[in-house]
N, C-alpha and C positions, 0 to 999 in steps of 0.2 A: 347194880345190873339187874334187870327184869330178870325172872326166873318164869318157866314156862307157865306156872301156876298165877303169874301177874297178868292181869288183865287190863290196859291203857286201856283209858275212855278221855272223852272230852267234850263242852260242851259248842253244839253248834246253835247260833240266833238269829232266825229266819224272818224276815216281815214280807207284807202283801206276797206269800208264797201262794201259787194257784194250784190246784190239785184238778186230774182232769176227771170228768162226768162225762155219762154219756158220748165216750171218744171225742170229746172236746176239751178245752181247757180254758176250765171254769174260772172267770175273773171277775163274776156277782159275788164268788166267796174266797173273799183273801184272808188268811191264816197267819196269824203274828205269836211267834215264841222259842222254846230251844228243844233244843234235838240232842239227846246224849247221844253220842257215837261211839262207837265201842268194837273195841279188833274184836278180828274175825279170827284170831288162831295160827300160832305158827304156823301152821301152813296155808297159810293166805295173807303172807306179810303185806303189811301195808294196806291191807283190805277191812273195810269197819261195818258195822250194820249199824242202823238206831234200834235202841234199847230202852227210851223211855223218850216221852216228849212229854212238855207243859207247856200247855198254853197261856196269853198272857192274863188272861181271866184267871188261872189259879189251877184250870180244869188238868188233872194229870190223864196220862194216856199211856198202858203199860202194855209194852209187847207183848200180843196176845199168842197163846199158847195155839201149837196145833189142832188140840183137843177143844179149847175155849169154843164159847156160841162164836158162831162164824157167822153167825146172821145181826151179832147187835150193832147200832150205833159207831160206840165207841169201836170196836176193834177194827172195824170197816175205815172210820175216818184214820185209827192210825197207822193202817195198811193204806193206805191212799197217800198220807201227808209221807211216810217211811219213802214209798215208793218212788218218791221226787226226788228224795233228797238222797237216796244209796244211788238214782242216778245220772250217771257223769255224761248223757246227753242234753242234762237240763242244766238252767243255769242255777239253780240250787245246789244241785248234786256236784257241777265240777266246783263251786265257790265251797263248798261240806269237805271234798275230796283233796282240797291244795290246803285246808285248814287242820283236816287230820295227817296229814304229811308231815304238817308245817311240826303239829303240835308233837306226833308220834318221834318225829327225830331230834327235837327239843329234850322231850324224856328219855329218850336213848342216851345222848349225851350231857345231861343231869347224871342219866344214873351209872354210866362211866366214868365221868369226872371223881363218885362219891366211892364206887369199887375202890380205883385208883389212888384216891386220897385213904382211904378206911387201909390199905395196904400198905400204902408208906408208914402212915403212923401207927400198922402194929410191925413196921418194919425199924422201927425207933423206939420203940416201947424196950426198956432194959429187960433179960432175960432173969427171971427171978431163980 
C-alpha cells in the first residue's frame, strides 16, 4: 500500500505535440518524447504535474525551480511543452490525464493485492 511518503509517477510519450507561440499554436515545431508525470499530493488525488521530460534527441529537460533563470532556453521550452500536457483542454493533456488514471489505479491495486498477500502470509507464518 502507498504510504503518504510514496510518490507514483509514470511515464507519458508524446510525438508531433505542438506548443503554442505567440498565442498561436505552433505546428512549424513539433516535439517528440516522454513526459514523467508525477502526483500532485494527497490532497490533489488523482492530480499529476510533469517533472522531467526528454526529448527524443537525448536532450533532458528538468523542472525548473521557482528560483531558476526564468529567462533561459531550456526552462521556457519546458514550461511551454509541461503546459500542454498538465492540460485536460488539449488533446495531449486529456490523452496524459486517462493515462495517469489508468496507470495511478493499476498501482493502487498492485499495492493492495501485495498489503493483502504480505498479511495472509504473516498470518500463516507459525508463531515461534
Amino acid at each position: 500500500m502507498m504510504t503518504p511518503n510514496d510518490v507514483f509517477s509514470c511515464e507519458y510519450l508524446f510525438d508531433e505535440l505542438t506548443i503554442n507561440l505567440c498565442d498561436r499554436w505552433e505546428s512549424g515545431l513539433l516535439l517528440y518524447g516522454r513526459a514523467e508525470l508525477t502526483s500532485a499530493g494527497d490532497s490533489y488525488d488523482g492530480e499529476f504535474y510533469v517533472s522531467a521530460i526528454r526529448l527524443d534527441g537525448g536532450t533532458r529537460l528538468a523542472r525548473p525551480s521557482p528560483v531558476a533563470k526564468a529567462g533561459s532556453f531550456e526552462a521556457e521550452l519546458f514550461r511551454r511543452i509541461a503546459s500542454v500536457i498538465e492540460n485536460d483542454k488539449t488533446l495531449a493533456g486529456r490523452h496524459a490525464a486517462e493515462l495517469f488514471a489508468c496507470e495511478y489505479e493499476q498501482s493502487m491495486e498492485t499495492d493492495n493485492d501485495m498489503f493483502h498477500k504480505v498479511k495472509r502470509e504473516q498470518a500463516l507464518e507459525p508463531v515461534a
